[in-house]
N, C-alpha and C positions, 0 to 999 in steps of 0.2 A: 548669379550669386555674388552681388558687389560687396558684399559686405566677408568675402573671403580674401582672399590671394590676389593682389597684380600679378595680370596676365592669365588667371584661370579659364575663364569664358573665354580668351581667345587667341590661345594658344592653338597651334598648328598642331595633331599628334603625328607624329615622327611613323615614315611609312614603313612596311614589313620588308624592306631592304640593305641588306648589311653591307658596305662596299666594303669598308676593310674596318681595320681595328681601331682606325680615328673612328669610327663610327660609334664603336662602343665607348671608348675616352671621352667622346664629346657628351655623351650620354652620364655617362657613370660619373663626368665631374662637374658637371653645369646643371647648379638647377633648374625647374622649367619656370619654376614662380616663386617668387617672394612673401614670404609670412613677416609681419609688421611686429610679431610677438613671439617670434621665435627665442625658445631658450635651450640650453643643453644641459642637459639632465646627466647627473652622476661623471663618470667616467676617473681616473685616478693620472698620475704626474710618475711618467717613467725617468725610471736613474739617468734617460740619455736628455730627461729635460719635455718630452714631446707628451704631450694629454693622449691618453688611448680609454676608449671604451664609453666614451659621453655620448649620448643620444640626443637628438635633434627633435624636437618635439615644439608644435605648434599651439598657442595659445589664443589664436583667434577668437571672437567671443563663437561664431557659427559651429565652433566643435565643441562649445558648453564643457569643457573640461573641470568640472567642477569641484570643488574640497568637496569631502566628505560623501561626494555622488560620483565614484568615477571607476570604473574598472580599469585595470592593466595587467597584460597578461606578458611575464620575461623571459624567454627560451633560452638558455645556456647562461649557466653564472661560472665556473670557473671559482677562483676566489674571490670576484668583485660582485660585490652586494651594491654599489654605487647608484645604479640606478634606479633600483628597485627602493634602496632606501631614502632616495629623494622625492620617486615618485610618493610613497606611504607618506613622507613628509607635506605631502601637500594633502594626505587625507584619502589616499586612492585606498583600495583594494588591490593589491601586490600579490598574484599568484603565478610563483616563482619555481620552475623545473629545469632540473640536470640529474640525467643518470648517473653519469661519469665523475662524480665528487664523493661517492662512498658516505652519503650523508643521507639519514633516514628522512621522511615524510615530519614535517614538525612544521610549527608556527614561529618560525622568528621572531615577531611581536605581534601586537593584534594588528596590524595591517598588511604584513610581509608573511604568505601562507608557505612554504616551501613543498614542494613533491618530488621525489625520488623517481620521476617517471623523464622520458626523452620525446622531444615532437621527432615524428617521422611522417613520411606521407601512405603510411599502413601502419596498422596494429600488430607490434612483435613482441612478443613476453621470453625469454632466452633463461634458461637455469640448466647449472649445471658448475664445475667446477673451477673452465677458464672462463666463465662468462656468468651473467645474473642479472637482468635488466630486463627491463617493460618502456619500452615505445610507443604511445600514439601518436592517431592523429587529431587534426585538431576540430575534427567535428567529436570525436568520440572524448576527449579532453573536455569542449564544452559542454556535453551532456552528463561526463561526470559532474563537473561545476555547477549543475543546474542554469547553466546558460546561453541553451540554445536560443533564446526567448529573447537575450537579452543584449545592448551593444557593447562591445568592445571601445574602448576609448583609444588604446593604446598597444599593440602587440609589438613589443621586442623579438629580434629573433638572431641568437650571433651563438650557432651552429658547427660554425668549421667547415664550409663547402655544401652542407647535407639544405642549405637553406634553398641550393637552388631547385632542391626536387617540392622541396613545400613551396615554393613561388610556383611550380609548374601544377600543385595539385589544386593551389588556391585558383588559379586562371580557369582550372578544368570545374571547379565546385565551388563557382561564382557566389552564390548564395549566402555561403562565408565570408564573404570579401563584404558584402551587401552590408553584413553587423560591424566591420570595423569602420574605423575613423583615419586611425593614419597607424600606419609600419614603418618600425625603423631598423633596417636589415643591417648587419655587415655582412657585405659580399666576399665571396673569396671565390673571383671566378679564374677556374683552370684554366691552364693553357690553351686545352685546345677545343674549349665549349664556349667562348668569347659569343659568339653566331648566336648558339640555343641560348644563353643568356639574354643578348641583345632580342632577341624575339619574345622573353618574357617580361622583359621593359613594356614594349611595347605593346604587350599582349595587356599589362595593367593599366597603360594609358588609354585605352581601348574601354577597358573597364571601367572607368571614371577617376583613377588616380592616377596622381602627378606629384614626381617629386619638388619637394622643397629644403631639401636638403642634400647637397650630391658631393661629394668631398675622396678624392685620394687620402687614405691612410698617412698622418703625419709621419709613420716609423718608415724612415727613408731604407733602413735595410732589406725591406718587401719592395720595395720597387726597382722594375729590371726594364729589358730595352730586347729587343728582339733583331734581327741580322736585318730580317727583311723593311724594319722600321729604325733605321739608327734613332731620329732624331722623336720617335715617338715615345715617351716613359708610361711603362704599363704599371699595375701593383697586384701584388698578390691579395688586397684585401680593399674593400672602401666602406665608406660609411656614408648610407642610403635612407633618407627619408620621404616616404609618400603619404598622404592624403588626399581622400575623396573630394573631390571638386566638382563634380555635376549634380549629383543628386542626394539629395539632405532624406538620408529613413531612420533618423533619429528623432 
């Protein structure tokens, strides 16, 4: 695949052995490969000065990300629309969920569809007085959409922790992974799942992606140090970009 990534075809994938928490840092903040056409999508300029929430998103020609032909699917808005509204700006299809914003099912603009629904890695509908929400997952997501059929261009997914059970369900029901092109996760791995994490890195490299985007959270107030690691700096959050690099089912 020359015409993707330096260093894709010939990258080493990193073995199922965790030594210690360098292992994950060295992971979580060094990309494996370089995109020539990397741009960052949306993201907003916090009061302390530092950009939070822009996505890392690959423009190679080989991912054909094209105006007016392009799906992207964005898990968790919060109050920022940033990158959903830039992707629409380039002509995508922006199909945008958060249960947790108290905002009905509506169409934003004609490109930005929004849903009142949550990704989980099962199907939970919850009503009742302290509670009122509906979870999928995201094969059951695509088949509402009519798009089991069809490729994903681009899946966002920034969660709050809950991302790392859908990284574990997408490695388990690969066939999924098969229709996207690249994922741009923020991670927020716990303290003490550093290991299971680290093993579904690798479990995606394994699968044919590789990030291109690996980056520590700018907001220095999420990042801590641990007894056993003075000099090591962990974060409670990072911003993760992968695409597919072996195999083209586009």
């Amino acid at each position: 695949m020359s015409e993707f990534l330096a260093g894709a075809t010939k990258r080493v994938k990193p073995p199922f052995f965790f030594k210690d928490l360098a292992t994950f840092v060295n992971y979580a903040e060094n990309p494996r490969v370089i995109c020539p056409q990397l741009r960052y999508m949306g993201g907003r300029r916090r009061p302390t000065g530092e950009r939070d929430g822009d996505k890392a998103v690959c423009f190679n020609p080989v991912y054909n990300i094209s105006p007016n032909d392009c799906i992207v699917y964005s898990f968790g808005i919060s109050t920022d629309w940033s990158f959903d509204d830039a992707m629409a700006g380039l002509g995508c299809q922006v199909y945008s969920f958060d249960h947790t914003i108290g905002l009905p099912s509506h169409d934003r603009s004609d490109r930005v569809h929004f849903y009142n629904i949550g990704l989980a890695h099962r199907d939970v509908t919850q009503t009742g007085q302290n509670a009122n929400y509906t979870l999928m997952s995201l094969t059951h997501i695509m088949d509402m959409l009519g798009h089991l059929n069809k490729t994903i261009d681009y899946v966002k997914i920034d969660i709050e922790a809950s991302e790392i059970y859908i990284l574990q369900q997408l490695a388990e029901e690969s066939v999924r992974l098969l229709q996207i092109k690249q994922l741009g996760i923020e991670m927020h791995p716990m303290e003490n799942l550093h290991e299971f994490v680290y093993d579904l890195f690798v479990l995606l490299e394994y699968l044919g992606f590789t990030t291109f985007d690996a980056r520590r959270t700018a907001v220095e107030e999420l990042w801590y140090t641990v007894e056993q690691y003075p000099n090591l700096v962990l974060s409670k959050c990072y911003e993760m970009a992968w695409a597919q690099v072996e195999t083209i089912y586009w």
